[in-house]
Residue frames relative to the residue before (quaternion, step in Angstrom):
aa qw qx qy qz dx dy dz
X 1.0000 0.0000 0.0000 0.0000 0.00 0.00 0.00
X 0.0223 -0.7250 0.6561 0.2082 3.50 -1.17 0.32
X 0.4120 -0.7702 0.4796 0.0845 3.17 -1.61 0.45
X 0.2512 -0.7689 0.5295 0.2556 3.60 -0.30 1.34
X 0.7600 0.0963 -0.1767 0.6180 3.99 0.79 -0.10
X 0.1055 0.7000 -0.7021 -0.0769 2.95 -2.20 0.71
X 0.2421 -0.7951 0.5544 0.0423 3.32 -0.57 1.15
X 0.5373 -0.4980 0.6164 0.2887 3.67 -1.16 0.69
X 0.3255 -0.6750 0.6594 0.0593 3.25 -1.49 1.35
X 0.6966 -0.3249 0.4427 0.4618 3.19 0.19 -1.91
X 0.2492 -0.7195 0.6381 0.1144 3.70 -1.01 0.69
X 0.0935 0.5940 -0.7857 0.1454 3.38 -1.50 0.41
X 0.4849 -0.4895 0.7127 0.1315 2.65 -2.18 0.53
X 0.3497 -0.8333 0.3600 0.2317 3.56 -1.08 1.05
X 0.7504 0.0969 -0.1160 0.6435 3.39 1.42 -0.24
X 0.2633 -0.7979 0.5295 0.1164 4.12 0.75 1.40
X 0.8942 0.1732 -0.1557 0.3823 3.68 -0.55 0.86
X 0.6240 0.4751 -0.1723 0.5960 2.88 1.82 0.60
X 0.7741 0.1509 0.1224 0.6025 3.23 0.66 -1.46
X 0.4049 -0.7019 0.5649 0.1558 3.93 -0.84 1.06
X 0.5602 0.6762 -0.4069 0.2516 3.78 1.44 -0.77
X 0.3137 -0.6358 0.6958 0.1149 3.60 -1.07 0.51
X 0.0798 -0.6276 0.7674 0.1044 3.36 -1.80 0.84
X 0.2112 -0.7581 0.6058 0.1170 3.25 -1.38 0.19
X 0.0770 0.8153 -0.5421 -0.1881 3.82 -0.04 0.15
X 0.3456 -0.7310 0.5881 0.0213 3.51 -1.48 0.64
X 0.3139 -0.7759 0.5359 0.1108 3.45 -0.46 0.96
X 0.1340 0.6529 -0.7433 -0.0571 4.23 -0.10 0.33
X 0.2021 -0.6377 0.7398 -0.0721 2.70 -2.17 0.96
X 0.7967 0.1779 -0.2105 0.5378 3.73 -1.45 -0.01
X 0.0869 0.8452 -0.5121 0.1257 3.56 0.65 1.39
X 0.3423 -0.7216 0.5981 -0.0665 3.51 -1.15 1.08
X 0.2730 -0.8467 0.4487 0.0849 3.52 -0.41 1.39
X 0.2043 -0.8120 0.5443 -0.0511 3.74 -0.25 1.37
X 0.4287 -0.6145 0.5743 0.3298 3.64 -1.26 -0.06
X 0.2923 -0.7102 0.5790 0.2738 3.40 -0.64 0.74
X 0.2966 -0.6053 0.7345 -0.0786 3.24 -2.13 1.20
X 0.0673 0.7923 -0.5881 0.1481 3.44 0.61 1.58
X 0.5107 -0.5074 0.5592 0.4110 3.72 -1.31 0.21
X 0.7046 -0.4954 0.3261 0.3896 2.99 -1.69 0.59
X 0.7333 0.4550 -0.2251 0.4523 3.74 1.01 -1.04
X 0.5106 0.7062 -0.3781 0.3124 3.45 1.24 -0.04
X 0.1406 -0.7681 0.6246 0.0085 4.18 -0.51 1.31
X 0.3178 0.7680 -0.5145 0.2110 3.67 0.14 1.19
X 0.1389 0.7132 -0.6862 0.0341 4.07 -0.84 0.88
X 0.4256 -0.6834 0.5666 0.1757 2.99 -1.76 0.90
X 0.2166 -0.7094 0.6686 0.0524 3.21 -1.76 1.05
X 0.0196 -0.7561 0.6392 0.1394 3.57 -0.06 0.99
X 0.2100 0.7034 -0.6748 -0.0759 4.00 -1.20 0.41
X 0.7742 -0.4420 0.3571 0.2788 3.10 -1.77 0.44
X 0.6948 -0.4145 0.4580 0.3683 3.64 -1.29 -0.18
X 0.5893 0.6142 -0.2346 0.4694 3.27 0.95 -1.18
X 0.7460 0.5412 -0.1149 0.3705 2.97 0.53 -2.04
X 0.7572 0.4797 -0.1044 0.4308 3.36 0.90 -1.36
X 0.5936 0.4717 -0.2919 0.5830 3.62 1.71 -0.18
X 0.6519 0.4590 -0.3750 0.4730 3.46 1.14 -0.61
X 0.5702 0.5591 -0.3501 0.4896 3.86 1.22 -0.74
X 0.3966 0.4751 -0.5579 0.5529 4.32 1.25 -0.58
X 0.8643 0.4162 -0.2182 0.1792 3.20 -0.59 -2.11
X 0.8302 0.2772 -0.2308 0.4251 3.67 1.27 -0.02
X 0.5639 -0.6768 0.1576 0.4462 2.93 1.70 1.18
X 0.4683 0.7028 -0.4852 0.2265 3.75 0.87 -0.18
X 0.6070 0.0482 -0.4048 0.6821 3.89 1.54 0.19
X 0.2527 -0.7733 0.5800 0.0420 3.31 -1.40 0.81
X 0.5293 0.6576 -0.2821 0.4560 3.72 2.05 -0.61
X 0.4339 -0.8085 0.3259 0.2279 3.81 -0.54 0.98
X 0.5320 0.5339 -0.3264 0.5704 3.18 1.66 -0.20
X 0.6412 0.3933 -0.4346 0.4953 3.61 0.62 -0.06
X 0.5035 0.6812 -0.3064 0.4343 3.21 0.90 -0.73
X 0.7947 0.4044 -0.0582 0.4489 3.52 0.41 -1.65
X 0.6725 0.3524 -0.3897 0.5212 3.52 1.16 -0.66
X 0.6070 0.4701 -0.4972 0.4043 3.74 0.81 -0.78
X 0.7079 0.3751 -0.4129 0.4332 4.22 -0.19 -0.61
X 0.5843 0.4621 -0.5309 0.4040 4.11 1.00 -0.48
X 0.6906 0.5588 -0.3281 0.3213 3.42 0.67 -1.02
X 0.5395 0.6769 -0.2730 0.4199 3.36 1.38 -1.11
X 0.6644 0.5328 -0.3048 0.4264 3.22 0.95 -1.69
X 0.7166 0.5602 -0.2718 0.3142 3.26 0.95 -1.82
X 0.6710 0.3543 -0.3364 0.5577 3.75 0.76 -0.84
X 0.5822 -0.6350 0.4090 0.3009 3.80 0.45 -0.27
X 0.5196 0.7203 -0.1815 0.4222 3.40 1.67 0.05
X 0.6489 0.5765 -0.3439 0.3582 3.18 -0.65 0.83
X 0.4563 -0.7327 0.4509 0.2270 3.08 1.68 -0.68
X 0.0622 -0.9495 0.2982 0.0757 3.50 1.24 -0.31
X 0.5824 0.5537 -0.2424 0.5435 3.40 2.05 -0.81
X 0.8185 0.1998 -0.1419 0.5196 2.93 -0.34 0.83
X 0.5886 0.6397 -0.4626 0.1739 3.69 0.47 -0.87
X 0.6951 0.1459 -0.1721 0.6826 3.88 0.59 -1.03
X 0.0811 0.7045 -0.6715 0.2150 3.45 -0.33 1.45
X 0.5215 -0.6476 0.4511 0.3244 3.82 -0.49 1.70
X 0.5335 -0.6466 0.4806 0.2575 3.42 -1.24 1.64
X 0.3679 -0.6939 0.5295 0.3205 4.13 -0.65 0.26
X 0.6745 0.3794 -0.5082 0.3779 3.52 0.57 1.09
């Protein structure tokens, strides 16, 4: 995909008092399908899901990484979507 916008989400540090690393996430938008040009060693496939989908995958642990986590609800916030009440509500186990 290329992207005709990308807009700064949010920075953070991944583990503050431990680790000096920085993330950064990046929102692309007005997205444009390309052929991909992977290296020879490169094992990559695309999963495209919804908002829905992708809050229900937080809430049943199937993503479990905090940067995925953090861009999917910024983005959510950003498009207005998700509903937000309730969505990462704490699993009951």
């Amino acid at each position: 995909m290329t992207a005709a916008k990308v807009e700064k989400l949010c920075e953070f540090y991944v583990s503050p008092g431990f680790l000096t690393e920085k993330m950064y996430l990046y929102l692309a938008t007005d997205l444009t399908e390309t052929n991909q040009n992977l290296e020879a060693d490169e094992i990559l496939t695309i999963e495209r899901h919804s908002f829905p989908r992708a809050f229900e995958m937080i809430r049943n642990g199937e993503i479990e990484d905090a940067k995925t986590i953090v861009g999917i609800v910024l983005a959510g916030a950003r498009f207005d979507v998700g509903h937000f009440h309730g969505v990462l509500t704490p699993s009951p186990f």
